[in-house]
N, C-alpha and C positions, 0 to 999 in steps of 0.2 A: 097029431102034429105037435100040441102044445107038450104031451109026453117024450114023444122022440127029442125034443129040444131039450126039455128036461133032463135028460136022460147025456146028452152030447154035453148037457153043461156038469153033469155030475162027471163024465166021464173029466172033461177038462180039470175039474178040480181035485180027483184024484191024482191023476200026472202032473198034474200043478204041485198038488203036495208030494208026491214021490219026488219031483224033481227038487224040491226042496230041502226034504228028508237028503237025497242023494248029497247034494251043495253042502249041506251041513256037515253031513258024515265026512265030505272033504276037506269040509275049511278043520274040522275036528283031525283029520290025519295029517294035513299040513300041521295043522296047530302043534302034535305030538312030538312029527319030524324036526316040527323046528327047536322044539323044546328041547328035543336029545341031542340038535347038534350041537345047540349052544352050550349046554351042561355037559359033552364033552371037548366040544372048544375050552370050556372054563376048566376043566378039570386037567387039562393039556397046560394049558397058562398056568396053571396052581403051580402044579408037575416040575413046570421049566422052571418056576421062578425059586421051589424049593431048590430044586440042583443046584440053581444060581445062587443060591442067598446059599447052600453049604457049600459050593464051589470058592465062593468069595469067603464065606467064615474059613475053611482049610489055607486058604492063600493068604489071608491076612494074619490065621495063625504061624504059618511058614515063617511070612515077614518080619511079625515081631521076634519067632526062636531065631531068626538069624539076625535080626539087630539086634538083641540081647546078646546071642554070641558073642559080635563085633562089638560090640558093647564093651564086653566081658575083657574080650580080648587085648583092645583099645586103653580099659583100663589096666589088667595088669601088663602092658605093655609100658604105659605112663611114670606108674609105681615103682615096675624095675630100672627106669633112669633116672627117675627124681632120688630111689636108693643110693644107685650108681654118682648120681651127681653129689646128693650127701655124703656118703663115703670118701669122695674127693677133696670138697671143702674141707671134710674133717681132718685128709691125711694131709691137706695143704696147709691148714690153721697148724695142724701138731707140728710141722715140717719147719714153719716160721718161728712158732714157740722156741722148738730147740736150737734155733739158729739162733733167734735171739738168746736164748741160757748159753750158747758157747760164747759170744760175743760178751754175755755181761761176765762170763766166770773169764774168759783172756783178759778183758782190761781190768779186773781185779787183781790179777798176778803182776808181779814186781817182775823189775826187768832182771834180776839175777836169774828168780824163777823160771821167765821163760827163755835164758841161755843155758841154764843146768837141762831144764826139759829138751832144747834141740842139742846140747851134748851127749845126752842120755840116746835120743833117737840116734844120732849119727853114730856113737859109739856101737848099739848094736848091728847096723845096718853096715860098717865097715868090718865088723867080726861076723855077720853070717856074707858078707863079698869076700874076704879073706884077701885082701890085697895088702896085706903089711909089707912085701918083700915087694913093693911095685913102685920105683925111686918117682915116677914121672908122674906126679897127680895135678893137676888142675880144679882147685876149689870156685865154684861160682856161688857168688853169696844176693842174696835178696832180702831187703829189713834185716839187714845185719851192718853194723856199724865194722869197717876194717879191721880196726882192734880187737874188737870183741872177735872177730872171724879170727884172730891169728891167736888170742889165748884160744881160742876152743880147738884150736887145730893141734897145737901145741899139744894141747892134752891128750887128742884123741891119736895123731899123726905127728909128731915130733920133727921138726925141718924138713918136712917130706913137699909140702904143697905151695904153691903160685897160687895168689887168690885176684879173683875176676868179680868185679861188680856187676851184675844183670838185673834188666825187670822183670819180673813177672807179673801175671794177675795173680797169684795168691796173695788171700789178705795178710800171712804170715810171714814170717820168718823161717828162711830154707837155705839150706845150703846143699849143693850139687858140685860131687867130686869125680871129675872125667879121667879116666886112667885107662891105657890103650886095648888094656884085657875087659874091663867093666865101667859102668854107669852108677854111681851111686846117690840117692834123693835120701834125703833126710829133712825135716819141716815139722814145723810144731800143728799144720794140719794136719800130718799122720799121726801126730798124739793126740786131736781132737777126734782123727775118725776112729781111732781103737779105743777112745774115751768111751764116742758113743755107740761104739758097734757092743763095748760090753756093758755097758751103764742103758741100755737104749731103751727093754722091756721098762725098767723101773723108773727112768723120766718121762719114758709116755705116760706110765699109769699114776704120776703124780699130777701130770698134767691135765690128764683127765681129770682127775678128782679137785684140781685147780679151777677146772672148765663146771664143772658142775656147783662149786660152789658159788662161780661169776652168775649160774643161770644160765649158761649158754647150752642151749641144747644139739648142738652138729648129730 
């Protein structure tokens, strides 16, 4: 009896420990499975997050070549107006310069000087019209005193013209002779602008070098 007992209780402890043995070998293969999936769970997360971080480094390389572009762009876009606008102040400065030099070289001239200069104009301007043989003239005079309009007519037209007082906006002295064949202008601003259409290269480049010695940089 006390053998057989014996015996029932060895046998229990052996399937006692087999089952044990067994449990362990389980919780040891869960243990393993769980180990792989987590390591590759994490190796997935690693995975994504590289893509991601060079997904993001490529796009934010993108963003900067194209602000830089615009940038780029942006500036010499600035550059070419702020030239443009330079350019203008300087052609505007030069533009007043010479306005002011004809204004101070006119009021330097004496007033014979500038009836000889609008005889001079009128005289060519009635030989390339060619109206000597035209009895019916009409003078209109502006900054021209009467007399003085009838010696210069005199000279150039001998008892040929009827003279008319007009105003203009020209700052000058001009005279306009109406005759049924032609239109003839003569004005001491047509001596100022063929003064300075041929004088024009050489008082800008004085001017400049006038500008440059004030410091002014246009």
């Amino acid at each position: 009896m006390s053998r057989f007992f014996f015996r029932a209780i060895m046998i229990f402890m052996e399937e006692l420990q087999s089952t044990e043995i067994l449990d362990h070998e389980i919780l040891e293969d869960a243990r393993k499975k769980a180990h792989r999936i987590l390591k590759t769970a994490d190796d997935t997360i690693k995975a994504k997050l590289a893509d991601r971080e060079k997904n993001l480094n490529e796009t934010i390389s993108e963003l900067q070549r194209k602000y830089a572009q615009q940038s780029k762009f942006a500036t010499d876009e600035i550059m070419a107006h702020l030239q443009i606008d330079k350019q203008r102040v300087k052609a505007k400065k030069i533009e007043e310069m010479l306005s002011a030099s004809v204004k101070t070289w006119y009021a330097g001239l004496s007033r014979d000087r500038v009836l000889a200069l609008l005889k001079g104009e009128l005289a060519t301007r009635v030989a390339a019209g060619d109206i000597s043989g035209t009895s019916a003239i009409n003078a209109q005079i502006h900054h021209v005193e009467r007399k003085e309009a009838e010696a210069l007519l005199q000279a150039v037209l001998p008892g040929k013209c009827s003279i008319e007082e007009i105003t203009s906006v020209s700052p000058y002295p001009e005279i306009i002779l109406e005759t049924p064949q032609a239109r003839i202008y003569a004005s001491i601003g047509k001596t100022v602008d063929t003064l300075l259409g041929e004088k024009r290269a050489e008082l800008v480049e004085a001017m400049l070098g006038q500008m440059e010695i004030a410091g002014e940089t246009l």
